[in-house]
KOLLO-281073 format. One record per residue (C-alpha): residue in three letters; x, y, z. Coordinates in steps of 0.2 Angstrom, whole numbers, plus 2048, in hexadecimal, padded with zeros to 3 digits. Last residue first. Example, Ala and Ser with C-alpha at 12.3 -4.5 7.8 and 13.67 -1.06 7.14 Angstrom:
<pts>
["ser",[844,7FB,824]]
["ala",[83E,7EA,827]]
</pts>
This chain:
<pts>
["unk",[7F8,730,786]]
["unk",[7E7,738,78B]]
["unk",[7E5,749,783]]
["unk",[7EF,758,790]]
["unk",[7DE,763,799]]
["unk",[7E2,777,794]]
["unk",[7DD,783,7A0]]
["unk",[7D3,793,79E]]
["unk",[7CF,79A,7B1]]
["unk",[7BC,7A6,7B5]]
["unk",[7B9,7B0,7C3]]
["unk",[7A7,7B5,7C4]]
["unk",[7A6,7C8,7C3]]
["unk",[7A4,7D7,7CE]]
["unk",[7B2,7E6,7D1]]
["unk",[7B1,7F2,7E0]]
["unk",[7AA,801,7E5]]
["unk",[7B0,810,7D7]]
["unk",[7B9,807,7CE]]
["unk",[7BC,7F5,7CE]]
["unk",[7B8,7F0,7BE]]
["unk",[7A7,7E8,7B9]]
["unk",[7A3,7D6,7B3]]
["unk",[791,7D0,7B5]]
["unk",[793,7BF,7BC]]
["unk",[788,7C3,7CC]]
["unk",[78B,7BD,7DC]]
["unk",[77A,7B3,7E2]]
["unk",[774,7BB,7F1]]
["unk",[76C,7AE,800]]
["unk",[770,7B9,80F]]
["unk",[781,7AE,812]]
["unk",[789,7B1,800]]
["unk",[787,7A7,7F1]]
["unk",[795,7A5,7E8]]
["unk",[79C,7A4,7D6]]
["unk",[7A7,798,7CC]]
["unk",[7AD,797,7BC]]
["unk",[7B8,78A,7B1]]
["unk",[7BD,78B,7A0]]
["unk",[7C4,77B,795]]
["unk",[7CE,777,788]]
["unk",[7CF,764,783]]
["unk",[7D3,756,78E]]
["unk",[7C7,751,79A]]
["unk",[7C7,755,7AA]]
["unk",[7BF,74C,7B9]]
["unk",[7BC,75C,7C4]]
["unk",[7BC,75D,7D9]]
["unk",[7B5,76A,7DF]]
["unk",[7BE,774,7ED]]
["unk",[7B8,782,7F9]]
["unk",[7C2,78E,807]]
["unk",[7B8,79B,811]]
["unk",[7BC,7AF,811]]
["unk",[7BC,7B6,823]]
["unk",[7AE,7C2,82A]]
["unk",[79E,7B6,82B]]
["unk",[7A6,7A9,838]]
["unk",[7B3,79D,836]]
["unk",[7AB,792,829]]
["unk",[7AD,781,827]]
["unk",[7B7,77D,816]]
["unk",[7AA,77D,805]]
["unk",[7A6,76E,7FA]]
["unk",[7A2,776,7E9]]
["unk",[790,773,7E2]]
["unk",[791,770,7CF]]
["unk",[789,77D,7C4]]
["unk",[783,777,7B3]]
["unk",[78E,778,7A3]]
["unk",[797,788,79F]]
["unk",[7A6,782,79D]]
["unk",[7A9,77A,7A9]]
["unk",[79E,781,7BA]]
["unk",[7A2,784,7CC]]
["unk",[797,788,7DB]]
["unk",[79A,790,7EB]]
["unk",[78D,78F,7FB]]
["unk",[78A,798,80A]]
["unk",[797,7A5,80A]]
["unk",[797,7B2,818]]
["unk",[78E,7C2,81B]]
["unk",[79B,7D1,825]]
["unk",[7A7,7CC,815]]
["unk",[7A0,7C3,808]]
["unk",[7AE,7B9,802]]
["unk",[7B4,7A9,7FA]]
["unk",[7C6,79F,7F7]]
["unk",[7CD,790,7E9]]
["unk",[7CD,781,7E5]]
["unk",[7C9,777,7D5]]
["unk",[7D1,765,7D8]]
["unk",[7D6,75A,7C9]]
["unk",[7CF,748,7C7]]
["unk",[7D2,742,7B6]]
["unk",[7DC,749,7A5]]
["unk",[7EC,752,7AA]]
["unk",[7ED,763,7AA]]
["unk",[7F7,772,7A2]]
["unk",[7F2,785,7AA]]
["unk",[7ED,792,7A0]]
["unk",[7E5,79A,7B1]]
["unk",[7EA,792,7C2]]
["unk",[7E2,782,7C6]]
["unk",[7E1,786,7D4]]
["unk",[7DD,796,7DC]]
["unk",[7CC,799,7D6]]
["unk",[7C6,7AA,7DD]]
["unk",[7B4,7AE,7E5]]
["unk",[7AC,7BF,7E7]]
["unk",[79F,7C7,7F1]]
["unk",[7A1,7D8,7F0]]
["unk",[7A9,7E2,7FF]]
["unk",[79D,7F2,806]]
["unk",[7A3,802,7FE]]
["unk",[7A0,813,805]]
["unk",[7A5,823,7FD]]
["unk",[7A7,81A,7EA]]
["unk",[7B6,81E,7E1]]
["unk",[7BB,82C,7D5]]
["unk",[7CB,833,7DD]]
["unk",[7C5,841,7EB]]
["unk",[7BC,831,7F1]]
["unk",[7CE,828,7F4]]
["unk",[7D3,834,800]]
["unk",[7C5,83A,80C]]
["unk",[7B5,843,805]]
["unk",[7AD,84E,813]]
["unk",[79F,857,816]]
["unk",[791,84C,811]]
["unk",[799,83D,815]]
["unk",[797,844,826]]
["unk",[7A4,847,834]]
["unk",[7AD,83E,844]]
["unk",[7BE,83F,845]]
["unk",[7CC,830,848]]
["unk",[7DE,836,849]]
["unk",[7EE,82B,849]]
["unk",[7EE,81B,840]]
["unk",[7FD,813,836]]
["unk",[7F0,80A,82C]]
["unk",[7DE,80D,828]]
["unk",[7D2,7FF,823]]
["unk",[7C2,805,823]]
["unk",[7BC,810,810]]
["unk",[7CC,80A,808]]
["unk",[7CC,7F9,80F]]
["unk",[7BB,7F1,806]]
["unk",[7AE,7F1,814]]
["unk",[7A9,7E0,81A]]
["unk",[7B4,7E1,82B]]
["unk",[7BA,7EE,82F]]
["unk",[7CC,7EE,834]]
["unk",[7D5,800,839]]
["unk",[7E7,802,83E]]
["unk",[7F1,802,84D]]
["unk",[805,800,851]]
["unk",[80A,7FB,844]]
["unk",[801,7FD,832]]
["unk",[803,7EC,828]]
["unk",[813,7F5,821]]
["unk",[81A,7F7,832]]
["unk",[814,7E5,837]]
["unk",[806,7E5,842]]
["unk",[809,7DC,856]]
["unk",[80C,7C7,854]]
["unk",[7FD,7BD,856]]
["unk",[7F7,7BB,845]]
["unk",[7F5,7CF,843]]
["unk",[7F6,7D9,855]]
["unk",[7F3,7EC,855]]
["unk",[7E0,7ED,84F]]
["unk",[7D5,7FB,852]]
["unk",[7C7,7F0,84C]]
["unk",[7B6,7EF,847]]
["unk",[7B0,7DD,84C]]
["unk",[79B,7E1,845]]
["unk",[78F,7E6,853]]
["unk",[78B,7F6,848]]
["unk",[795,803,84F]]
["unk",[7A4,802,840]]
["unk",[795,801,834]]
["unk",[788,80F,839]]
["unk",[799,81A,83A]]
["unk",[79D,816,828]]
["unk",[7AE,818,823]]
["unk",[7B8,826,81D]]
["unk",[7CB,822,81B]]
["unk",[7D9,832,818]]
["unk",[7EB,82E,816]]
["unk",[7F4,83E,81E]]
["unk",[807,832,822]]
["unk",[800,830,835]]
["unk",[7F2,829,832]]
["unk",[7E0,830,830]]
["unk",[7CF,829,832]]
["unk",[7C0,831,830]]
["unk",[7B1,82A,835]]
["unk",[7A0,82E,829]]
["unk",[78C,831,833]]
["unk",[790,83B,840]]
["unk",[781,846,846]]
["unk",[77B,836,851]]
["unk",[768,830,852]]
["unk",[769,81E,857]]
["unk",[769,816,845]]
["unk",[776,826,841]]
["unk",[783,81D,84E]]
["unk",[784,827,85E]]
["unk",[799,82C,861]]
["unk",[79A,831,877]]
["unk",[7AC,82F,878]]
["unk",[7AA,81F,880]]
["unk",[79D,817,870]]
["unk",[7AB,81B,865]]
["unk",[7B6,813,86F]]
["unk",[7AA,802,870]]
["unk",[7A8,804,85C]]
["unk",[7B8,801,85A]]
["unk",[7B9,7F3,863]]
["unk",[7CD,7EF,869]]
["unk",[7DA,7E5,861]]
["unk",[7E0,7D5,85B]]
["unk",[7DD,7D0,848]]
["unk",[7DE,7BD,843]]
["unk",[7E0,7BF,82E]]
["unk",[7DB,7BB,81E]]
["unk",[7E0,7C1,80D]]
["unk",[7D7,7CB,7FE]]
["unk",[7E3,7D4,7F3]]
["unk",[7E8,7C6,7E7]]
["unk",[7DA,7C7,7D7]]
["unk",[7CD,7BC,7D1]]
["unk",[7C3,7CA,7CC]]
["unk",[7CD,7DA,7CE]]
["unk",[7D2,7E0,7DF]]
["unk",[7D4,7F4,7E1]]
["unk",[7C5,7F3,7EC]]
["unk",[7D2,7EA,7F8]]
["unk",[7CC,7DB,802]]
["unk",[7CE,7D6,814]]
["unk",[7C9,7C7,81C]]
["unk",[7C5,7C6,82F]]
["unk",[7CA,7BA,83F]]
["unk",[7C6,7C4,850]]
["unk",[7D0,7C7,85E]]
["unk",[7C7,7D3,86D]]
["unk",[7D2,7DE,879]]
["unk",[7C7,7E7,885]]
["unk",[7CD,7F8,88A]]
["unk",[7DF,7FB,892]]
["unk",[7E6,7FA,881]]
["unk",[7E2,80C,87A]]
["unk",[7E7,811,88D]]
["unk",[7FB,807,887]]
["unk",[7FA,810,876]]
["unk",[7F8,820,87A]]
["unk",[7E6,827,879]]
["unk",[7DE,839,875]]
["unk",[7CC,838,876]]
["unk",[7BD,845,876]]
["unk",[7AE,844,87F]]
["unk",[79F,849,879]]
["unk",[7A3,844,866]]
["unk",[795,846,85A]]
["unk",[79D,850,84F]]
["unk",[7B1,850,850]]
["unk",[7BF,848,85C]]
["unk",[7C9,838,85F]]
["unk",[7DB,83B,85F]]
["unk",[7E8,82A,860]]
["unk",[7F9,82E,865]]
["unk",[809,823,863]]
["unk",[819,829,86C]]
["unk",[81E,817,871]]
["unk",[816,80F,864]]
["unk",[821,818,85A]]
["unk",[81A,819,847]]
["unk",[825,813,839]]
["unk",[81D,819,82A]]
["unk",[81F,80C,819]]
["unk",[827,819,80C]]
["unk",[81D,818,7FA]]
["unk",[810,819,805]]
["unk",[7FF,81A,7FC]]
["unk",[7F9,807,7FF]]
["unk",[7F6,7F6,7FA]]
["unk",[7FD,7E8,805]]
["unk",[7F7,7D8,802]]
["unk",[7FA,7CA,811]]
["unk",[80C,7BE,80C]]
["unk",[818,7C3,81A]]
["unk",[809,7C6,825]]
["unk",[804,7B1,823]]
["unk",[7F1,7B2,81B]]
["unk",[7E7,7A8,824]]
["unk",[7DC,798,81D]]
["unk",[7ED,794,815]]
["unk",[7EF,796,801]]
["unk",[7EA,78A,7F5]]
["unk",[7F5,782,7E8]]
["unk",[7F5,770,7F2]]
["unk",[7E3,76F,7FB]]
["unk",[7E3,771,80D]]
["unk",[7D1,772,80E]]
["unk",[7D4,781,81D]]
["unk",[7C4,782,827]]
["unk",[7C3,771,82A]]
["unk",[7C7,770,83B]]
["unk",[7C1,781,845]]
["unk",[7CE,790,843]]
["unk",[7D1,791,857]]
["unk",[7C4,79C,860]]
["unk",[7C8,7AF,861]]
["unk",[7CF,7B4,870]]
["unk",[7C3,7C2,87B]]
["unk",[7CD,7C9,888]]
["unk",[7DA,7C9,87E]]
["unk",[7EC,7C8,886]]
["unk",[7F5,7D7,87F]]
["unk",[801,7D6,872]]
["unk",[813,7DA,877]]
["unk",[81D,7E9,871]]
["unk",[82F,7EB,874]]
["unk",[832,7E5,863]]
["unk",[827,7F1,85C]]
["unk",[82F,800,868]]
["unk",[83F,7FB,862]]
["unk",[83B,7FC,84E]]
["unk",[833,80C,854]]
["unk",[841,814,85D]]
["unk",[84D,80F,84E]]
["unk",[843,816,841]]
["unk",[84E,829,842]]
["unk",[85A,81F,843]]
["unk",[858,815,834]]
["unk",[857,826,82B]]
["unk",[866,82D,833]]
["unk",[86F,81D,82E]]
["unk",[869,81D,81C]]
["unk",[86C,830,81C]]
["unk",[87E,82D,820]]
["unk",[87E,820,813]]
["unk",[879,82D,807]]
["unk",[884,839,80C]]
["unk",[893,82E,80C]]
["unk",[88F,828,7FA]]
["unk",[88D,83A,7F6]]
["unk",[89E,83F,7FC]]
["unk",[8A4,82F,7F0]]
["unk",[89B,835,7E1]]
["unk",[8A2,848,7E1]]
["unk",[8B4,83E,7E6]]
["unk",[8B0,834,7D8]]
["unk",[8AC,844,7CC]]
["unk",[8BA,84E,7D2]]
["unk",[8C7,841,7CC]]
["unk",[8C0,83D,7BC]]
["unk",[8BF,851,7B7]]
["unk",[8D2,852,7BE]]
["unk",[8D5,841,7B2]]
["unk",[8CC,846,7A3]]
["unk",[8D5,855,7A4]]
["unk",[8E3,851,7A5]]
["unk",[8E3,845,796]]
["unk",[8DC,853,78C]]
["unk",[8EB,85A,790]]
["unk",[8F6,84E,78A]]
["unk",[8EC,84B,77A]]
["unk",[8EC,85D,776]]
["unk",[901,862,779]]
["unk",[905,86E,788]]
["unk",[909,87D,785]]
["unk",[8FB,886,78E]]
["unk",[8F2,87B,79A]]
["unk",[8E1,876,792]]
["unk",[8D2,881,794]]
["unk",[8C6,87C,79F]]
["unk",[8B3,875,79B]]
["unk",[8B3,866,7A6]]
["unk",[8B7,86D,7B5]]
["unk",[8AB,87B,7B3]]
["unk",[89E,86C,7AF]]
["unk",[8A2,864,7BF]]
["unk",[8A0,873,7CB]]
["unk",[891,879,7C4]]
["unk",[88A,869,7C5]]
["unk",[88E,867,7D5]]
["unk",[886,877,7DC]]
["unk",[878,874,7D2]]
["unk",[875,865,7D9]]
["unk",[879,869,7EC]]
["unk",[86D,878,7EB]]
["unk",[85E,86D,7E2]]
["unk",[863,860,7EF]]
["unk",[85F,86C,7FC]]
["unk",[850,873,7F4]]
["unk",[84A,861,7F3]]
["unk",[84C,85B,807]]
["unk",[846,86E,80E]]
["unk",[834,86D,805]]
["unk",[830,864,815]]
["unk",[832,871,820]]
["unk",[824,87B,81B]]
["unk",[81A,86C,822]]
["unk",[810,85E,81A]]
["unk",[803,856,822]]
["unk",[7FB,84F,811]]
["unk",[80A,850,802]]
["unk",[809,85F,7F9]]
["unk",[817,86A,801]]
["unk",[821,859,7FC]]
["unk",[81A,85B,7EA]]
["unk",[820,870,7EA]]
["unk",[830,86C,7F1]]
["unk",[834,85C,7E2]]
["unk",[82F,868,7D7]]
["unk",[838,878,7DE]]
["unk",[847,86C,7DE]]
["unk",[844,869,7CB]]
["unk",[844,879,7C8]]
["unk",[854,87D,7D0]]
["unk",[85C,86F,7C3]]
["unk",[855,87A,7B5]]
["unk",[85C,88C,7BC]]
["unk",[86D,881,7BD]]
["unk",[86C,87B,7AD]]
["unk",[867,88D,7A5]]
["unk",[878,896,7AE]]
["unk",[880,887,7A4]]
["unk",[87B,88B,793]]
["unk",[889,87F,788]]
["unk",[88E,871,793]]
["unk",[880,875,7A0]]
["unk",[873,86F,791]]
["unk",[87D,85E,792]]
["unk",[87C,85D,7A4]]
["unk",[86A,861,7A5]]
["unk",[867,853,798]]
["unk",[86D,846,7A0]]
["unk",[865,84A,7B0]]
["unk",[855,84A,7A7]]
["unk",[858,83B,7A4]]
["unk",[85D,834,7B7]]
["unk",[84F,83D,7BD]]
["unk",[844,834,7B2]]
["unk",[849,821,7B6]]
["unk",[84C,827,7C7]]
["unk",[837,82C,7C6]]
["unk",[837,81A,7BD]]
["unk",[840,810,7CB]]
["unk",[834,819,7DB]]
["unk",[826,814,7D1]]
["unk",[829,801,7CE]]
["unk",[82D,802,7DF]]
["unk",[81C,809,7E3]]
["unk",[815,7FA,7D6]]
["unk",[81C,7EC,7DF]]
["unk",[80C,7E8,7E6]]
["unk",[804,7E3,7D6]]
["unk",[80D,7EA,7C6]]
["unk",[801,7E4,7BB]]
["unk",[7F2,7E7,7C3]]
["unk",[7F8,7F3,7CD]]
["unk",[7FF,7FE,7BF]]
["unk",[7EF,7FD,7B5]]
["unk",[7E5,801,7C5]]
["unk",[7F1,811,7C5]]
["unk",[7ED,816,7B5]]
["unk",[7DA,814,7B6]]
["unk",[7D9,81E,7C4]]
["unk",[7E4,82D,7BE]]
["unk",[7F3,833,7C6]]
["unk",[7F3,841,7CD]]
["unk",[7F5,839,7DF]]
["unk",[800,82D,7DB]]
["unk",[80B,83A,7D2]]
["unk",[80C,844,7E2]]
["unk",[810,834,7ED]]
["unk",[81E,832,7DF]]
["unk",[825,844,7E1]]
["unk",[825,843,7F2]]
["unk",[82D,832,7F4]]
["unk",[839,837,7E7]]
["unk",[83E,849,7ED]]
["unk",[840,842,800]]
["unk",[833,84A,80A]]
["unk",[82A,83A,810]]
["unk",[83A,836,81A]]
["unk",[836,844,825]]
["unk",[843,84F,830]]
["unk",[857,84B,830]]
["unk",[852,83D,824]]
["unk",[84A,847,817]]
["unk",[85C,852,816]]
["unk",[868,842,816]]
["unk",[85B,83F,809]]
["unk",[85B,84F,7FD]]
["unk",[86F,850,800]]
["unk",[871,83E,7F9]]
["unk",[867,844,7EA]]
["unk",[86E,853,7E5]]
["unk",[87D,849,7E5]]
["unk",[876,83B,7D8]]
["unk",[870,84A,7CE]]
["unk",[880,851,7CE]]
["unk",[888,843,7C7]]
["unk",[87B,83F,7BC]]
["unk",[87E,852,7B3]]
["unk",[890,84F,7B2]]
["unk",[891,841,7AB]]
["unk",[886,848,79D]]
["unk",[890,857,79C]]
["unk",[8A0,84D,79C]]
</pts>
């Protein structure tokens, strides 16, 4: 009963901590907070492990082990409140002061958002309390053991589905609270049509996609584009109520824009790949896409930004979104020429919510955690000197310009093959410098040239194919590229901390004997 007791409670303490968040922020809920708190101390290594093997599913993966632990610990909270229960219930108010004390931590948090845990602490204690009295009185005088024991188990039975099914209600009341509190924004996106661009990108020219079986599109469909990020809960901005803030060093005259003035400037489209610095060598955070938006470096320019070249204070921009993410990028590179972006439009349809809606960040050739802020809301001027944003408080490098990099697709690694003609195919990048040629070798004999798909400029990744006669027998395949100033990638291997990781990809397969 003490164990029963103490998951019961837990479960209730639980419900009231959401119904709570949603009445004000989500991202004050004890799990969201607690997990956004353990990202944070959480050290590099560790959480590249968790990416690389649990890839984009590793906040769920987080949100399942923090329940994981609750649910432990609320074990053992009921089974100590079965023999010390005033020292349960000081233990289930420690953990509200825990779960207060991360949501206090969290960027842009408010005294408010301790609220969610100390509530569920209260509810908690309250019901466990009320459970473990229940479950520690005496029997009815006169009557014999096993009878009352009986009735016991059925009055504790009863109090703790009718515990369970008040938190049920709660929770599904905060579920609705919750969804309405997003329901303005899932309106405003479906309101929201793409403006017109005043300069359209061209149509992916022929040839630019090999259409090879096992290799992706030439651009990335939104449902399948990488998302790697700090949100355990995907913001839902209304683009109705959005506000973008341009201000700090160097600024002359400040900015603060809604959504429709945002979009009263010249809207460009402009095909670019984006790659994660969390990417290993041949790995799945790189995908392509056609962005829609407006020139970053054209607002910048508007409220009076010089780059350092042209003898401006500022020489690091910080963006921030709405949920306190920092990103510094380099003010010489969004004011460069290159199609810096406030993007609200990907592959023709407005951003998804996880994709950043209603306007984020793309840079091209910069690896997405120095340019590629999501869920926007402030942009200020500074100096790297000054400032560290985010991810450089946690060992990477302040500025990080993409490495080339090339990834065999197909055949996938330990694959079986059949002897004779089999395609090697895959995609290459050098963001901001293009590809000019790719070359593959088998185990390590001479490098063959790789036919490559036409390019579509010097910002998107470009598709290659060789064709191989395989032979049976074991074989490894390599490639490497050679980028558009002439630079050979180097086949040194190095991990992707702090700027990015280098390395030839390399795929083991085994080729079947004849017959």
């Amino acid at each position: 009963m003490g164990a029963v007791s103490g998951i019961v409670a837990a479960v209730a303490g639980l419900a009231s901590a959401q119904l709570a968040a949603a009445a004000g922020r989500p991202e004050a809920s004890p799990v969201t907070a607690v997990g956004g708190a353990v990202v944070d101390l959480t050290p590099v290594a560790v959480r590249e492990w968790a990416i690389r093997l649990f890839g984009t599913s590793d906040k769920l993966v987080l949100g399942l082990g923090i329940l994981a632990v609750l649910a432990a610990l609320a074990v053992g909270t009921g089974l100590l409140a079965v023999r010390h229960l005033p020292a349960a219930l000081a233990v289930t108010g420690g953990f509200g002061l825990v779960g207060a004390l991360a949501a206090l931590s969290r960027p842009e948090a408010s005294w408010r958002d301790a609220l969610p845990s100390l509530v569920g602490a209260l509810v908690s204690a309250g019901v466990l309390y009320l459970l473990v009295t229940a479950a520690g009185r005496t029997r009815p005088a006169g009557a014999p053991q096993g009878r009352a024991d009986s009735m016991d188990r059925r009055r504790f039975g009863r109090l703790v589905v009718a515990v369970l099914a008040a938190s049920a209600g709660v929770g599904i009341g905060a579920r609705r609270l919750g969804a309405h509190g997003s329901a303005d924004a899932t309106a405003s996106r479906a309101r929201f049509r793409l403006p017109r661009p005043t300069v359209p990108a061209p149509p992916v020219p022929a040839g630019a996609d090999l259409r090879v079986p096992g290799l992706g599109p030439f651009l990335t469909p939104n449902q399948d584009f990488y998302r790697v990020d700090t949100a355990l809960v995907v913001p839902r901005v209304d683009a109705d109520t959005w506000r973008l803030r341009i201000h700090g060093e160097g600024v002359t005259r400040p900015l603060e824009l809604d959504l429709r003035q945002l979009l009263a400037r010249p809207v460009v489209e402009h095909d670019i790949t984006l790659t994660c610095v969390s990417n290993e060598v041949g790995g799945p955070y790189a995908g392509n896409a056609r962005w829609l938006g407006v020139r970053l470096g054209d607002l910048l320019r508007e409220a009076g930004v010089r780059p350092p070249s042209q003898g401006g204070t500022a020489d690091q921009l910080v963006a921030r979104s709405v949920d306190g993410m920092t990103i510094g990028t380099p003010v010489e590179a969004v004011m460069d020429g290159r199609a810096a972006l406030l993007a609200v439009g990907m592959n023709g349809r407005p951003l998804p919510f996880a994709h950043g809606f209603p306007v984020r960040m793309v840079v091209p050739g910069l690896y997405g955690y120095v340019s590629a802020c999501k869920w926007l809301a402030e942009l200020r001027l500074t100096t790297f000197a000054a400032y560290d944003a985010y991810w450089v408080r946690r060992s990477w490098a302040q500025q990080a310009v993409v490495k080339t990099q090339a990834r065999i697709d197909t055949p996938r690694p330990y694959a079986d093959l059949s002897p004779g003609r089999v395609a090697v195919a895959g995609v290459a990048w050098a963001q901001h410098r293009g590809i000019e040629r790719v070359q593959v070798r088998v185990d390590g004999g001479p490098w063959q040239e790789a036919r490559l798909g036409t390019a579509d400029g010097v910002d998107t990744w470009r598709q290659w194919v060789w064709p191989w006669q395989a032979t049976p027998g074991r074989h490894r395949v390599e490639v490497r590229v050679t980028d558009g100033t002439g630079a050979v990638q180097t086949g040194v291997r190095t991990g992707t901390v702090p700027d990015g990781a280098t390395g030839w990809h390399t795929v083991d397969v085994n080729v079947r004997a004849l017959g």
